[in-house]
N, C-alpha and C positions, 0 to 999 in steps of 0.2 A: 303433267298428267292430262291426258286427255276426257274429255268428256263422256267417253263409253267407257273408260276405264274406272269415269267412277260412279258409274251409275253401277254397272256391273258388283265394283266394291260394296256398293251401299246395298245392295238386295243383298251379298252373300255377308254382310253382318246383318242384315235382317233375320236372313233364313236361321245364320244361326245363334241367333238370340232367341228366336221361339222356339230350338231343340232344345236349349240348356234352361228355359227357366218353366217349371212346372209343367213339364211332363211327365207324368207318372210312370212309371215302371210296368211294363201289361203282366197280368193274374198268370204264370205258369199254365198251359194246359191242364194237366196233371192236378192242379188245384182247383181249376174255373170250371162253374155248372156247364152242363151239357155234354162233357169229352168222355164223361163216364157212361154214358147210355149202351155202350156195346161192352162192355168189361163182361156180361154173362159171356161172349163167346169168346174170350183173349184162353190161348193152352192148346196144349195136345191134344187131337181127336183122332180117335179112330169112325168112320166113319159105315155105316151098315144100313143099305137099304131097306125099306119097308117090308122087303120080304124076310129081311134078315142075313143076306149077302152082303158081304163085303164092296163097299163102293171105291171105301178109298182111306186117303189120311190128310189129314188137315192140318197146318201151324197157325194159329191169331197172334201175333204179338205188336204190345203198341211200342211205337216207335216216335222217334224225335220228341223226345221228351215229354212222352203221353197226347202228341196233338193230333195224330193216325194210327190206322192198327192197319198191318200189312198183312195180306192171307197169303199161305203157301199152300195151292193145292195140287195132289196128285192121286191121279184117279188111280184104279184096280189092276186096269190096263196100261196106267203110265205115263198119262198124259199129263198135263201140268196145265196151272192158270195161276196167276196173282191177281190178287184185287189190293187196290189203297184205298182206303176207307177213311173219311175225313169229317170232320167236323167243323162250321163256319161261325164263329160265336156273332158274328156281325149280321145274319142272315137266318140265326137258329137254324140252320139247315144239315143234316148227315148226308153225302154223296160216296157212292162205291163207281170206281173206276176200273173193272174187272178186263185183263190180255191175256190171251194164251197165245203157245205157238203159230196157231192156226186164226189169226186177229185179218186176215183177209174174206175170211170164210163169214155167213150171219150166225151169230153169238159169239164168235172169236173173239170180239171186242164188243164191251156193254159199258153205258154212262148212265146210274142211275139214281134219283133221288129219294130220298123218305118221305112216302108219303102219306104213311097210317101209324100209329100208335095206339096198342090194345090194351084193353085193365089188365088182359096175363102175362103182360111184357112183352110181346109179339112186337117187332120191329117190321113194315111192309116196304122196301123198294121196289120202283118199279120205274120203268124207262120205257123207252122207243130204239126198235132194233131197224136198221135203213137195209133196204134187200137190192143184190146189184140189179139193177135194169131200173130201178124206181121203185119206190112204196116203201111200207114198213110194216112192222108188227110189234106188239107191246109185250114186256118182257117182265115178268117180277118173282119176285123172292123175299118169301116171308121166311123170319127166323124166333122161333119159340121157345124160352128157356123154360124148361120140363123142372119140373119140385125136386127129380131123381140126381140132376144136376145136367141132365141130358138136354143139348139141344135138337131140336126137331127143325129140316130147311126145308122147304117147299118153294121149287121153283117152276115156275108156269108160264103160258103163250097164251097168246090171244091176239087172230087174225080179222075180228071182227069188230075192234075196237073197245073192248072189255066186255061184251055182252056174253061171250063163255070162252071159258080156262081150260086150256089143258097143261096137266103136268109132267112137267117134263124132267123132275126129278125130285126123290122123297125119300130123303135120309134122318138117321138119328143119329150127333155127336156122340161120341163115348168118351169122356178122358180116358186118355191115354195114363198109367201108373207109374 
């Protein structure tokens, strides 16, 4: 046996002797604090702008055994978008990673973090949108779970570095029956 051969030996019974003894089994998603924070919007919605028009329809469902919730959207007109929406127990952090077709265009594609938590259960993401030629603008989306069971989105811009909002979309979930 040559020398490399058993040093190489000696690390992989090291490596694994510290997989096999007292490693604990990690807590299920599904079980462990924090994966539950977005469950008010997991379902069917139909979804109806502020004025009371039709915007569109919505699916939330969590996936990989409760550790993301994947969104299916499609607007009125028929456009489509998913977001993966994650949870980091190691980080306490929620991130939505939102694509649509049109993910070359600015808001095709959105990276964004939670960054508010209200006493009414209002969840705030909000991110940085990159514009071609250079620069950006900040992007967010707050999500309100209404007592009716309705949620309310509200999604907003701001080219001024958060100093004023505009929105740029204001809907109420409806389950769907």
């Amino acid at each position: 046996m040559t020398p490399c051969y058993r040093i190489t030996s000696c690390w992989l019974i090291v490596l694994c002797s510290l997989v096999a003894v007292g490693q604990a089994q990690p807590t299920p998603c599904a079980d462990a604090a924090g994966f539950q924070k977005m469950d008010f919007w997991v379902g069917s919605w139909r979804v109806v702008g502020a004025g009371g028009e039709q915007a569109g329809i919505n699916r939330i469902e969590k996936i990989l055994n409760g550790c993301a919730l994947l969104e299916h959207w499609t607007s009125a007109g028929g456009s489509e978008g998913k977001s993966l929406f994650y949870y980091n127990a190691a980080t306490d952090q929620w991130k939505q990673v939102w694509v649509t077709g049109n993910a070359t265009a600015p808001g095709g594609l959105k990276e964004k973090t939670l960054i508010e938590e209200h006493a009414d259960g209002s969840l705030r993401f909000q991110g940085e949108i990159p514009v071609p030629g250079g620069g950006s603008y900040l992007d967010r989306t707050t999500l309100t779970p209404l007592p009716d069971g309705r949620v309310r989105q509200v999604i907003e811009s701001s080219i001024d570095d958060g100093q004023t909002w505009n929105t740029a979309f204001d809907a109420y979930y409806v389950r769907d029956a």
